[in-house]
C-alpha distance (Angstrom), angle and dihedral (degrees) to the residues before:
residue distance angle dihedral
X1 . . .
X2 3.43 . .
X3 4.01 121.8 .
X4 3.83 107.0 -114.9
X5 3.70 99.0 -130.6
X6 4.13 85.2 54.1
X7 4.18 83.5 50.8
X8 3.29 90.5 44.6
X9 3.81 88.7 63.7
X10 3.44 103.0 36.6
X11 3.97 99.4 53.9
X12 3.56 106.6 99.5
X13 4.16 125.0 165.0
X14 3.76 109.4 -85.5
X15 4.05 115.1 -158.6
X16 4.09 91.7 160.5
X17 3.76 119.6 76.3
X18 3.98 144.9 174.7
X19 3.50 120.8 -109.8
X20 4.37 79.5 -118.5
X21 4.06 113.3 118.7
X22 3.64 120.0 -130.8
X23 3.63 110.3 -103.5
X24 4.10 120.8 -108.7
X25 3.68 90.2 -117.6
X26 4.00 102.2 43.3
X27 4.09 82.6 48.5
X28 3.67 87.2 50.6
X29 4.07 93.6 55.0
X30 3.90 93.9 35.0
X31 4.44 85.3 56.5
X32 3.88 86.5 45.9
X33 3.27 89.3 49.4
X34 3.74 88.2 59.7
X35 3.99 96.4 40.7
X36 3.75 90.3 58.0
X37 3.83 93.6 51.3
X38 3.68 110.0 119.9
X39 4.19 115.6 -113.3
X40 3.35 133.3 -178.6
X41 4.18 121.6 -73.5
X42 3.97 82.9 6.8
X43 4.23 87.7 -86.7
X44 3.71 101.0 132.1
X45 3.78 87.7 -152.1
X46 3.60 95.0 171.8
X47 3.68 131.4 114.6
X48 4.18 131.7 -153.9
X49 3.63 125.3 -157.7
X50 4.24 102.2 -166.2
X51 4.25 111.5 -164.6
X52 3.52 130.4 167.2
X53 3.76 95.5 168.8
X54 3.73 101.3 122.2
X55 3.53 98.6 -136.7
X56 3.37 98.5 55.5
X57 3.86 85.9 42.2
X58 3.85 76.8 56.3
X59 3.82 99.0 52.5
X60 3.87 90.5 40.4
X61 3.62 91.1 64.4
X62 4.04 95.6 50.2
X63 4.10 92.4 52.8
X64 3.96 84.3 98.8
X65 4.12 131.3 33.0
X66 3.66 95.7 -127.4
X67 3.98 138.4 37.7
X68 3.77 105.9 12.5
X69 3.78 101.2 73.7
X70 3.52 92.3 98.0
X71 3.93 96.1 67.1
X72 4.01 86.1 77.5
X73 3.82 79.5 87.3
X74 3.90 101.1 48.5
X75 3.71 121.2 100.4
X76 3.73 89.4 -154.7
X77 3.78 132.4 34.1
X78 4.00 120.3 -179.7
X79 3.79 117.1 -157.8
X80 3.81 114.8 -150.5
X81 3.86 117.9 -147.6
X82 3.81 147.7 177.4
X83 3.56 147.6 166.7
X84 3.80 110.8 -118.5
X85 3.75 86.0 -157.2
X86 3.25 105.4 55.0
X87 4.19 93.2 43.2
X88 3.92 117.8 23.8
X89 4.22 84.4 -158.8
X90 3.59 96.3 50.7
X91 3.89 89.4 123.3
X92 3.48 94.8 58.0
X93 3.96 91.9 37.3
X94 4.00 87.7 56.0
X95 3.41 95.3 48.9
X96 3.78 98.8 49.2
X97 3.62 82.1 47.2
X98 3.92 91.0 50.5
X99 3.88 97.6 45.4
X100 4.29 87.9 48.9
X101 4.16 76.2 60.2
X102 3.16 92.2 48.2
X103 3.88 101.0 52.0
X104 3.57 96.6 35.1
X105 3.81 92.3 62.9
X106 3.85 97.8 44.0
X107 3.85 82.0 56.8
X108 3.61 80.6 54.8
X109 3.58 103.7 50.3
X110 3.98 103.4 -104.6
X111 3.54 129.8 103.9
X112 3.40 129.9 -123.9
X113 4.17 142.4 -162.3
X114 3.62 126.4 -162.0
X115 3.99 108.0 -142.7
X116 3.74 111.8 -167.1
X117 3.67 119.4 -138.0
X118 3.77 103.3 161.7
X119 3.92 109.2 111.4
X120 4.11 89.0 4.2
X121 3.54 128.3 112.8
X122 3.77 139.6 142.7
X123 3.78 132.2 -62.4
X124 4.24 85.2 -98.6
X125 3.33 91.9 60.2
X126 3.73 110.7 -98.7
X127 3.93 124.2 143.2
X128 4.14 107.8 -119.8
X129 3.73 75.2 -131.5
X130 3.63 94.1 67.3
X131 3.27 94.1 45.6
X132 3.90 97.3 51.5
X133 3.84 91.3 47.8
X134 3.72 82.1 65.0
X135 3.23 100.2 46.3
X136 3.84 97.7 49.3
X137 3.68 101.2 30.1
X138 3.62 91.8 -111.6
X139 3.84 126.5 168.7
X140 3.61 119.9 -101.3
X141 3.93 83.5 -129.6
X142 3.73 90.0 71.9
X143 3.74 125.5 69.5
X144 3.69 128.6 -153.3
X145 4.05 124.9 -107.0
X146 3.38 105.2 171.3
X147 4.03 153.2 -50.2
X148 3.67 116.5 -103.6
X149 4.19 106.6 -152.8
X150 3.74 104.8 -154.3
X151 3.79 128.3 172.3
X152 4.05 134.9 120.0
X153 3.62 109.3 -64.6
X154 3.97 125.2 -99.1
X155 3.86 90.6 -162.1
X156 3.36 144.6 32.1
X157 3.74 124.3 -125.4
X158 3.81 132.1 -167.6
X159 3.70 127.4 -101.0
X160 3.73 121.3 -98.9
X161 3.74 104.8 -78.2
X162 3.85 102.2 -125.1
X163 3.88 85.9 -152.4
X164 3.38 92.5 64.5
X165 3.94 98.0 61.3
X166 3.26 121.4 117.7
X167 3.65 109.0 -133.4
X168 3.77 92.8 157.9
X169 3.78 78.1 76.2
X170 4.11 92.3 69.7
X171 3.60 118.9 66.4
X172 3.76 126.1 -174.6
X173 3.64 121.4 -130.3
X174 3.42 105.8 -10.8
X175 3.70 131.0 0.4
């Protein structure tokens, strides 16, 4: 297993994949991952829609103009949902939720990319959202967070570079 401040460091935003599908039992702990994420009030609100039908992969990456076109080449794409009347944090419970994902499968090997889709939409005017409730057959209750891309990586980046961090960012006590 790897230590989390090392995993911390090494997950980096993948947007190039293998052709390779993500095995039953890695998907399995990367969901759990995602169930055991803490939310707000302890009501794990959230929803998941899992595909790895390439068409809809397809269609899932042309619900906004820019930044999703990528996903064409992902074997797996996880949609993130709430309902922002059932939980008035289901933002922050989706995306603790997405970013357990996201670590769980760089521990695994694959690569991930979070592609947002809340408050995005096409040049016409439609919501991404909109567009993946179609898609996906997804109640108009729920609204859309974001896409997680997942697959086996096609390239290799570096690790964080701890002298890059910003620390002048943290201030004790007060700012």
């Amino acid at each position: 297993m790897t230590a989390f401040k090392d995993l911390v460091q090494l997950r980096r935003s993948h947007r190039k994949f293998t052709g390779e599908e993500v095995d039953a039992e890695d998907l399995r702990l990367i969901m759990r991952a995602a169930l055991m994420a803490p939310t707000s009030k302890g009501q794990r609100a959230w929803q998941f829609v899992v595909t790895d039908d390439p068409m809809d992969i397809e269609k899932l990456s042309d619900a906004k103009d820019m930044g999703s076109q990528f996903m064409k080449g992902a074997p797996l794409a996880i949609v993130v949902l709430g309902d922002p009347l059932q939980n008035d944090c289901w933002v922050e419970d989706g995306s603790i939720a997405a970013i357990s994902m996201q670590y769980q499968a760089e521990e695994l090997g694959y690569g991930s990319c979070w592609v947002q889709m809340r408050g995005r939409g096409l040049a016409d005017g439609t919501p991404a959202d909109t567009v993946i409730r179609g898609i996906l057959d997804i109640p108009d209750s729920l609204s859309v967070l974001c896409v997680i891309a997942l697959g086996r990586k096609a390239d290799e980046r570096k690790p964080q570079n701890e002298d890059r961090l910003k620390w002048e960012n943290v201030h004790a006590g007060k700012f």
